[in-house]
MIGU-767252 format. One record per residue: residue in one letter; x, y, z of N, C-alpha, C, O in turn. Coordinates in steps of 0.1 Angstrom, whole numbers, plus 5000, padded with zeros to 4 digits. Example, Ala and Ser with C-alpha at 12.3 -4.5 7.8 and 13.67 -1.06 7.14 Angstrom:
BEGIN
a513249435078512349555078513249675078514249675085 s512849785071513749895071512950005079513450115080 
END
This chain:
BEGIN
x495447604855495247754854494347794843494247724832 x493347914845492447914838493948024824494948094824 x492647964812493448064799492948204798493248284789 x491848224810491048414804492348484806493448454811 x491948564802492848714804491848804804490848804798 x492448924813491649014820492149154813493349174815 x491749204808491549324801491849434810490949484817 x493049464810493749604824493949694817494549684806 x493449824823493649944816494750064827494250144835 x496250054825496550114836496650254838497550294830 x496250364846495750474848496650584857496550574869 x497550674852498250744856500150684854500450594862 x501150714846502150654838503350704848504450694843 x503150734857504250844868505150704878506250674875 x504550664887504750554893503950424888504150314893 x503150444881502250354877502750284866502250174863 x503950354856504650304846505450134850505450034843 x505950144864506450024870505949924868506749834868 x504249894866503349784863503349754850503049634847 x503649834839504049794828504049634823503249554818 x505649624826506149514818505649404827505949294823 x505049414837504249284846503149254842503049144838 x502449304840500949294829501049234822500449124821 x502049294809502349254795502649094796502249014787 x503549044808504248954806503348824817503648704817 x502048864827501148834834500548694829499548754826 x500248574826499848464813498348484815497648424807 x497748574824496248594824495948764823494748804823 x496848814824496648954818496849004808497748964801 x496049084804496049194790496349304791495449374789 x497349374794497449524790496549584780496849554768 x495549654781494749644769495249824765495349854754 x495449944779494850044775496250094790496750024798 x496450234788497150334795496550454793496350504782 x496450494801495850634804496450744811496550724823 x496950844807497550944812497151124807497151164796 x496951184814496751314810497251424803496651534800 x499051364800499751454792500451374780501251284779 x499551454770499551314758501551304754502051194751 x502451424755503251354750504151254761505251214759 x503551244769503951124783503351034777504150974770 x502050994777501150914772501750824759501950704759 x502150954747502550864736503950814736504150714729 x505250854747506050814747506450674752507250594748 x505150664769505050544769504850434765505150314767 x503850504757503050404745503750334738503550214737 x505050424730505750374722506850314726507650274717 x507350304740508150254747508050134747509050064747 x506750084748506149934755505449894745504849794748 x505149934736504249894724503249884726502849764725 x502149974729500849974739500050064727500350174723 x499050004723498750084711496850184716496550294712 x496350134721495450214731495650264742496150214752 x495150394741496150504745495050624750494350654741 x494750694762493450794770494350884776495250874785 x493950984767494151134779493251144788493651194798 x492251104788491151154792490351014797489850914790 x490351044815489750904820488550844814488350724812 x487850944811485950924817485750844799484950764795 x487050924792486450814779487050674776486450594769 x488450644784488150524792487250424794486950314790 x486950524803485750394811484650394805483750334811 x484450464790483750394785483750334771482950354761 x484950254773485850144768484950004774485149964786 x483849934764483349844770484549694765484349584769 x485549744758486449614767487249644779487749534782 x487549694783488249744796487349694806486149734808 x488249604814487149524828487749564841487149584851 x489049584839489349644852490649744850491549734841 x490449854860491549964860492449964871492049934882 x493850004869494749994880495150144881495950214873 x494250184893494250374891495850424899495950394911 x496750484895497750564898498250664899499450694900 x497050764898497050904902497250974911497450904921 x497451094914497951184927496151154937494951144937 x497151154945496151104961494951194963494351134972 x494351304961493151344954492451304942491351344941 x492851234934491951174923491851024929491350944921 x492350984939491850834940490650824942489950764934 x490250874953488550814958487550874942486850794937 x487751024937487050984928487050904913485950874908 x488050874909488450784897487950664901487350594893 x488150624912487550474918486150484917485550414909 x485350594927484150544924483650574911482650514907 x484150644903483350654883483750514880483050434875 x485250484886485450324875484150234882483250224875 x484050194891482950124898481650124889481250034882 x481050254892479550314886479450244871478450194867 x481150234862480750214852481450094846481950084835 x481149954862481149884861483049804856483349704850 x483549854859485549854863485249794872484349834879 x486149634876486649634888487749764886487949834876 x488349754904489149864905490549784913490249684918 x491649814915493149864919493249984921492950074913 x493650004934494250124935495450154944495450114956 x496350214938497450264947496650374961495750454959 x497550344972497350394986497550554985498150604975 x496650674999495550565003494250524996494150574985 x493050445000492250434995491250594993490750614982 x491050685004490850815003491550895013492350855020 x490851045011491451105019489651155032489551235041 x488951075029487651085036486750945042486250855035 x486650955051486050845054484550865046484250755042 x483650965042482550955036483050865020482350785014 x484350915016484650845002484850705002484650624993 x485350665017486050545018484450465020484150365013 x483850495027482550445028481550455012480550395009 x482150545002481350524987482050414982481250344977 x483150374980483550264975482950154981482150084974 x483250114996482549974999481249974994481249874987 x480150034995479150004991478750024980477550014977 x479850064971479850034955479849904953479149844945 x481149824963481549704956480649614960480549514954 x479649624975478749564976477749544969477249434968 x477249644962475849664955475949634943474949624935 x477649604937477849594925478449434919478449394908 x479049394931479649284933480749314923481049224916 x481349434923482649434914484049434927483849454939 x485149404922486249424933486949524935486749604925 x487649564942487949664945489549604953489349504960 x490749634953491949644962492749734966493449694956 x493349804970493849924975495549794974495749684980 x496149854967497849824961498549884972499149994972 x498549764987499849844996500949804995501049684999 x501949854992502849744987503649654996504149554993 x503849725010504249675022503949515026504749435030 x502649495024501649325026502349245015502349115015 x502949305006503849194998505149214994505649164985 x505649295003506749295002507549185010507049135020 x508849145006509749015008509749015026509548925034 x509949165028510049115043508749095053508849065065 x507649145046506549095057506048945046504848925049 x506348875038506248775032506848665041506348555044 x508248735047508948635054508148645066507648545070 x507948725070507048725081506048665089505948625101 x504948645077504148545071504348395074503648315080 x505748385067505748255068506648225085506848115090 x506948315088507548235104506348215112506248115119 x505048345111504348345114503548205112503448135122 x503048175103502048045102502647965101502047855103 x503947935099504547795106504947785122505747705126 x504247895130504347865143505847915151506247895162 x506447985141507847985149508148125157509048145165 x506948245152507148335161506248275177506348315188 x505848225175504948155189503648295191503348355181 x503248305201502248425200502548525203503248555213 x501948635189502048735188501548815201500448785207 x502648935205502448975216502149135218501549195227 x503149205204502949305203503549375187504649345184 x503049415182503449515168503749695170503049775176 x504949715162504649855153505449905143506549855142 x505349975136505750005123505750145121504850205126 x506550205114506950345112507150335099507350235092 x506950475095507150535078507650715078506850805080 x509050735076509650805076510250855061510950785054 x509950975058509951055043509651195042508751265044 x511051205036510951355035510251385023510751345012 x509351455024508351515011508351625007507351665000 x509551715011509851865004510351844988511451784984 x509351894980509551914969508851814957509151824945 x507651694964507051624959505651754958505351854964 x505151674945504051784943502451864949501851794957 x501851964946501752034953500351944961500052004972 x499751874959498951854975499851784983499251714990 x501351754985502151694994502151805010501951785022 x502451895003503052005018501652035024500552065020 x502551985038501651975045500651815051500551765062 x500151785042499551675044500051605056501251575059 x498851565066498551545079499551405075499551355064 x500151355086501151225085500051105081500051035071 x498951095094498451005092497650965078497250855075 x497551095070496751075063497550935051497250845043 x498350985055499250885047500050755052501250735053 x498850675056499950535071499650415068499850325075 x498950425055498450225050500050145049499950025046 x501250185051502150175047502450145063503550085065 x501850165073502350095087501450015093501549935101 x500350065085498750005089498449885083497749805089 x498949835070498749705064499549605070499049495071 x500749635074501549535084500849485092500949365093 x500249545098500749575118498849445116498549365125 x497949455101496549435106496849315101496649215109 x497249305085497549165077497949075085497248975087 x499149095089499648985098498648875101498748765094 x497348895114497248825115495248805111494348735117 x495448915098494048965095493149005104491948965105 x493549085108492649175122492149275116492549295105 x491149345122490649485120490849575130490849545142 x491049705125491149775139489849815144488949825136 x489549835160488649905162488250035164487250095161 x489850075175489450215176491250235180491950145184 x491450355178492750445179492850575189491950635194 x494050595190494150675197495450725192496250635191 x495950875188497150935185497451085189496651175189 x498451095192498651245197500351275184501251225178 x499851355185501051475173501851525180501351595189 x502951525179504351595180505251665175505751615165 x505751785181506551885172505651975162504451955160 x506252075158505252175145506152185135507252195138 x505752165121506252185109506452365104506152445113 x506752385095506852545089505252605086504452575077 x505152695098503852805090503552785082502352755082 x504152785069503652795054503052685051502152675043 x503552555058502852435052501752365063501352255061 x501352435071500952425086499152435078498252355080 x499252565068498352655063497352555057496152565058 x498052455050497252375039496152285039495152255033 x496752235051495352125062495652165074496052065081 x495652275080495652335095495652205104494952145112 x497252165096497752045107499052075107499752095096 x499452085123500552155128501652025130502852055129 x501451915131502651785136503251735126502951695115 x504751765134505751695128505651525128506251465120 x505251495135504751335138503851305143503751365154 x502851205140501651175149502251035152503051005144 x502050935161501550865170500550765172499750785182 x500450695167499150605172499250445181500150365182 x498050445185497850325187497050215180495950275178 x497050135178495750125170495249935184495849855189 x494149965183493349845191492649735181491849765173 x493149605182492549545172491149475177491049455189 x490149445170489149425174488849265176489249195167 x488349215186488249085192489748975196489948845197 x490549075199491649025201492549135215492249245218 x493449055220494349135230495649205225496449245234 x496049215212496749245207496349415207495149465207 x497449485208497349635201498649635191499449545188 x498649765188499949795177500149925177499250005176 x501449965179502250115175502150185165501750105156 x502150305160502950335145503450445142502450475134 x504050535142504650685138505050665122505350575115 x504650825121504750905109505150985106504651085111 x505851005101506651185095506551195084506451095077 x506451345077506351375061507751505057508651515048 x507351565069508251715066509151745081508451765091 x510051755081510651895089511651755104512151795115 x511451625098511651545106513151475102513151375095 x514051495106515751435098516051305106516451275118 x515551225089515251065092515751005078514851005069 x516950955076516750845062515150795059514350775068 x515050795046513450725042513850565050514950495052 x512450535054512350415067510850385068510050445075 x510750255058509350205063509650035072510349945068 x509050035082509849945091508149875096507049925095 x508749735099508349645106508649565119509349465116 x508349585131508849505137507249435150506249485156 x508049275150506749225151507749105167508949075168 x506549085176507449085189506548955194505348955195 x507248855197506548705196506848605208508048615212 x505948525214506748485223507948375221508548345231 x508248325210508848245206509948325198511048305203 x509948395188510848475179510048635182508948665186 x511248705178510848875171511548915164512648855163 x511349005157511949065144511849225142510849295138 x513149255145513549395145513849445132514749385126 x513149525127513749615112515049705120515149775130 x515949665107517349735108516749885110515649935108 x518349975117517650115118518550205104518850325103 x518750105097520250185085519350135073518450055076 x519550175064518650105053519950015047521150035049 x519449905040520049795033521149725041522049655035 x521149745060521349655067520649585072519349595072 x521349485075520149295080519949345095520449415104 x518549255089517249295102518149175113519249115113 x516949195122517449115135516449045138515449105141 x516448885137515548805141516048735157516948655159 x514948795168515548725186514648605186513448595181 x515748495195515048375195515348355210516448325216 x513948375217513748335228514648195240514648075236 x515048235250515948105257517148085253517847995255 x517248155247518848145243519948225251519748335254 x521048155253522048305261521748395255521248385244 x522148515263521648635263522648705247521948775240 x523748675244524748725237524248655222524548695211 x523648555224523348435211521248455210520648355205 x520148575214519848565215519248615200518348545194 x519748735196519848845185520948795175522048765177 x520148805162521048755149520848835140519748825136 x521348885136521148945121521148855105522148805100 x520148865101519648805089519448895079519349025081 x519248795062518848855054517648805048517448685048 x516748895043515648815041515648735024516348795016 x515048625019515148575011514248605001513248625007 x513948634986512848664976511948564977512248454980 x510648604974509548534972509248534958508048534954 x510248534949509548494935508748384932507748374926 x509648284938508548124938507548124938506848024935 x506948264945505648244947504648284930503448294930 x505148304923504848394912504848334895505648254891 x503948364890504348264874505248314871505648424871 x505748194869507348204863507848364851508848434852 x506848364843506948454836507348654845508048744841 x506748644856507348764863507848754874507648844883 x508748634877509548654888510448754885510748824895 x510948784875512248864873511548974882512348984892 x510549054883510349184887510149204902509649304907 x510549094908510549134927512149184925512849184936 x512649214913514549284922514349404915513349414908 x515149504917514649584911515449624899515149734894 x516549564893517649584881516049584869515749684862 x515349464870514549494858513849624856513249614845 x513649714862512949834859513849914850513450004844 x515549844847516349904836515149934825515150024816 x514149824826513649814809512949954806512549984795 x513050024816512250154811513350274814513950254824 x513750384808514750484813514450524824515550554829 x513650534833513650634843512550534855511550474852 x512950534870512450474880512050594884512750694883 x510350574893510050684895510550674911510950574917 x510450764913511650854931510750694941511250594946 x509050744941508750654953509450534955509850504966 x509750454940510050314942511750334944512550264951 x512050424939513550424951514050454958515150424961 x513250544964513250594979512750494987513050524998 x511950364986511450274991512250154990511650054992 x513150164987514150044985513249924975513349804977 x512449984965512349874954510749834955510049784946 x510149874973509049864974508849734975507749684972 x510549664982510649514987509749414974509149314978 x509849434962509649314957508349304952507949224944 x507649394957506149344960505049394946503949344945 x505649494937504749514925504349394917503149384913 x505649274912504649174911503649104918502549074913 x503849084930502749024939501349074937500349014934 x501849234939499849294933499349254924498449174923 x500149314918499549244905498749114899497849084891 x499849054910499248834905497948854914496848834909 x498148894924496948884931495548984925494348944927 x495749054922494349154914494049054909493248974912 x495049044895494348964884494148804886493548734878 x494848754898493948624901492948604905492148514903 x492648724914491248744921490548744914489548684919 x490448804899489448854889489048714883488048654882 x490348694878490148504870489248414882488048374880 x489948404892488948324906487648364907486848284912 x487348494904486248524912486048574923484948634927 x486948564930487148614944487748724949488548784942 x487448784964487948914969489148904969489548784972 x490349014966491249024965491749094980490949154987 x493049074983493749114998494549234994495549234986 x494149335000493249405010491649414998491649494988 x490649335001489549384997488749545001489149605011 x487749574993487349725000487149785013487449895016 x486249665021486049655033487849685045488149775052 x488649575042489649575044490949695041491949745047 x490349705032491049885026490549985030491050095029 x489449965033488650155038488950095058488550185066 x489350025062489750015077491150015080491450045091 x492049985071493350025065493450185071493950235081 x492750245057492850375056492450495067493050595072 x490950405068490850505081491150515096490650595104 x492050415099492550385105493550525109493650595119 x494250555095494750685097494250795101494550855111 x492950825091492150925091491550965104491451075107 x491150845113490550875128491750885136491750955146 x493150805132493950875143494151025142494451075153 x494151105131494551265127493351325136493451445140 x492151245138491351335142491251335159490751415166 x492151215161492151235176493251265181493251275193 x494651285172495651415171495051515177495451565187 x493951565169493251665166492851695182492951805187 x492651635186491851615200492551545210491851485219 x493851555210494951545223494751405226494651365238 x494551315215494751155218493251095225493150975229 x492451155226491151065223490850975215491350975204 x489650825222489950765214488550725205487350725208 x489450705190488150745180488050605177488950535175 x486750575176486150425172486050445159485650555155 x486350325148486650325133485250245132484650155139 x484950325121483250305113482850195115483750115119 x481750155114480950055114481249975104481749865106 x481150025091481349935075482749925071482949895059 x483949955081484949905079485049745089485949665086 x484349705097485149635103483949535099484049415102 
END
């Protein structure tokens, strides 16, 4: 293992605080810098974690010439821009989902990271969470046999999260059904098709003159016979929080439980009919991790800080997977190499959403995803 350490400056302390003590404890990372906009949040975290460089203010950050890479955790309007300034001024980049809310944005990042050769990964936390980990591995050791069909749902009530939430079109927010359904078996999508169902409250209808309580998609993967499912809800939809996987094989499938923190259901093909369906638990992937942050795939260790922010426990812990980002950013950086979901990979991710909202928009037409995504 190489001895660099990578100089991380983490950006926005809200949900972004969770990456904290994985950094710190990282054998190739540096926490070097935290950045937050309300200094006495800023100084309390500071003094929480013993973090002695310390930015209200991004832009003077980034021009922090030891700071090599930023892990941006801001509200979902400041992503696409904080990303491309970190870029311009030479940051690799992390960023928590989605990657934008525009495909013109999502298309400024790729061709930042091309022309710049810096990295870029969009933090979904679903691709490393325990249960598409397990996934993974039934998958490439051959035991689901061939994949035959996928879909995935993400269900959350968002009354009273802050103010660009209400409203916000479902899809705009689906890297959380969309990184499953593509990772698996590293596909790209090509083109989608979704229709919207139900209407949300007038007042929130107003904000992105998008009326669905749920949209719908399909998504087509490109040079393959596979497609995939996926629904969405944000508001006005009475659903336990539910981000689900289920993946359908000729050999095995795997049903996400419909209750939270009951065992999934793995079916094994040829079997009596009564003995076909079993209920399982899935196992941790810490092993996969330096030793130093296995503790942080459970989630008791977030004790270390007073307060868990709502996403990661409305998400049931976010399956495990904040260490995983993490190792993976900052190995990619030590390696040299593109990190999973790279930009390319994350702007087809994202707009994957973005063109299904638009062919909502248009009674389920089907919208071909960009060129420089696939």
């Amino acid at each position: 293992m190489s001895q660099r350490k990578i100089n991380i400056a983490l950006v926005g302390l809200g949900f972004g605080a969770e990456f904290i003590p994985i950094y710190q404890r990282h054998p190739q990372a540096n926490l070097y810098a935290i950045c937050q906009r309300t200094q006495k949040k800023l100084d309390a975290i500071g003094d929480a974690f013993g973090i002695a460089r310390r930015y209200a203010d991004f832009n003077q950050l980034l021009r922090d010439p030891n700071v090599e890479a930023v892990h941006i955790n801001s509200p979902i309007p400041d992503h696409a821009g904080q990303s491309v300034a970190a870029l311009k001024a030479g940051k690799h980049v992390a960023c928590t989902v989605p990657m934008a809310t525009s495909i013109a944005d999502c298309r400024k990042i790729v061709e930042l990271t091309s022309k710049t050769g810096l990295k870029y990964m969009m933090m979904e936390t679903v691709v490393y969470a325990r249960e598409f980990l397990y996934l993974k591995e039934l998958y490439e050791k051959g035991e689901l046999g061939r994949i035959q069909f996928l879909q995935a749902s993400h269900q959350q009530d968002m009354d009273g999260w802050p103010n660009y939430w209400p409203g916000l079109p479902p899809m705009w927010y689906a890297t959380h059904c969309v990184g499953p359904m593509l990772a698996l078996t590293r596909a790209s999508a090509e083109y989608v098709s979704c229709f919207g169902s139900g209407t949300i409250r007038q007042e929130l209808i107003s904000n992105y003159n998008s009326p669905f309580a749920v949209e719908t998609t399909h998504i087509k993967f490109k040079n393959s016979d596979l497609t995939a499912r996926i629904y969405r809800s944000l508001f006005d939809v009475a659903r336990q929080y539910r981000e689900s996987i289920d993946v359908y094989g000729s050999k095995k499938s795997f049903e996400w439980t419909l209750i939270e923190h009951e065992p999934h259901v793995l079916h094994t093909a040829k079997l009596p009919e009564r003995k076909i369906p079993k209920k399982i638990r899935i196992p941790d992937y810490a092993r996969l991790l330096p030793k130093p942050i296995r503790q942080f795939t459970t989630k008791g260790v977030y004790d270390l800080g007073k307060k868990t922010h709502l996403s990661f426990t409305q998400g049931a812990g976010h399956g495990g997977s904040h260490p995983h980002l993490a190792d993976e950013f900052v190995t990619a950086l030590v390696e040299n190499r593109d990190p999973f979901p790279n930009a390319r990979q994350s702007a087809n991710w994202t707009c994957v959403g973005l063109c299904a909202h638009q062919s909502a928009l248009k009674g389920g037409a089907i919208v071909k995803l960009p060129a420089f995504t696939i």
